[in-house]
C-alpha positions as CSV (number, residue, x, y, z in Angstrom):
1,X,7.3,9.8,8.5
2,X,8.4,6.6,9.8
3,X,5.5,4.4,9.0
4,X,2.6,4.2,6.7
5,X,-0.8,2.2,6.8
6,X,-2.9,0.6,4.4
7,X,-6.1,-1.4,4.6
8,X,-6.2,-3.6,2.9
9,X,-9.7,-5.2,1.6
10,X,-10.8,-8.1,-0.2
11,X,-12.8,-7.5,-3.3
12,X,-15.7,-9.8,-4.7
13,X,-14.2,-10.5,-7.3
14,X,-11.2,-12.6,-5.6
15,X,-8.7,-9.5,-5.7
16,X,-7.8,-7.0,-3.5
17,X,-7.1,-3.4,-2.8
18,X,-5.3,-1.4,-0.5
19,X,-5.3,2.7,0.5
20,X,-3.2,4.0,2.3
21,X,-5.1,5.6,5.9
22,X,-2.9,9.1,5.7
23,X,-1.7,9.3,2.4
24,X,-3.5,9.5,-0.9
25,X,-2.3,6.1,-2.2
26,X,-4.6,3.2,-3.7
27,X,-3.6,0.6,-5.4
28,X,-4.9,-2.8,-6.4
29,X,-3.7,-6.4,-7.2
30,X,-5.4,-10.3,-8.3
31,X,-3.1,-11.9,-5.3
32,X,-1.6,-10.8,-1.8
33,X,1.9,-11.3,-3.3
34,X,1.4,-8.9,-6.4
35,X,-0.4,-6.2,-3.9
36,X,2.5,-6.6,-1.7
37,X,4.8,-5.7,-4.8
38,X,2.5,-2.8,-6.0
39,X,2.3,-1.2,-2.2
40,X,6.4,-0.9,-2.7
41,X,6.0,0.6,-6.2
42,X,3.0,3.3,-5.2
43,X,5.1,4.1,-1.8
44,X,8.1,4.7,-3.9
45,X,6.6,6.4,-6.4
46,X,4.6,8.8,-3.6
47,X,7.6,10.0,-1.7
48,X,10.2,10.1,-5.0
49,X,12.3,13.0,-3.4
50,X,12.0,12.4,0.3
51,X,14.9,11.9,2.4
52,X,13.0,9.8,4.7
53,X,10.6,7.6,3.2
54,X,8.0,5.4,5.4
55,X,10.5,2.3,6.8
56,X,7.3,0.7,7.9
57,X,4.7,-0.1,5.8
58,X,2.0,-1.6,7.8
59,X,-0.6,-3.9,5.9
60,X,-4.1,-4.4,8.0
61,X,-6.8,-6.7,6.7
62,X,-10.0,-6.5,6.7
């Protein structure tokens, strides 16, 4: 896998959320920075042994 994509959605609370389109992966932060920082930790975390990890993780809004 070379890529993975998320959307990413705003939540009415002010924060946001982001799954992952062909992967089970969710995750959820207050700012875009922090989700940013979370979508490293969950891709990481998803793909622990894999020799080739996503390079591209795509983020689409909407």
């Amino acid at each position: 896998m070379t890529e993975i994509i998320f959307l990413v959605e705003d939540e009415p609370d002010g924060s946001y959320t982001a799954r992952a389109l062909t992967e089970s992966i969710f995750t959820e932060a207050d700012d875009i920075e922090t989700l940013r920082q979370m979508l490293l930790d969950a891709v990481n975390c998803h793909f622990p042994n894999e020799k080739n990890p996503p390079k591209i993780i795509q983020l689409h809004y909407e």
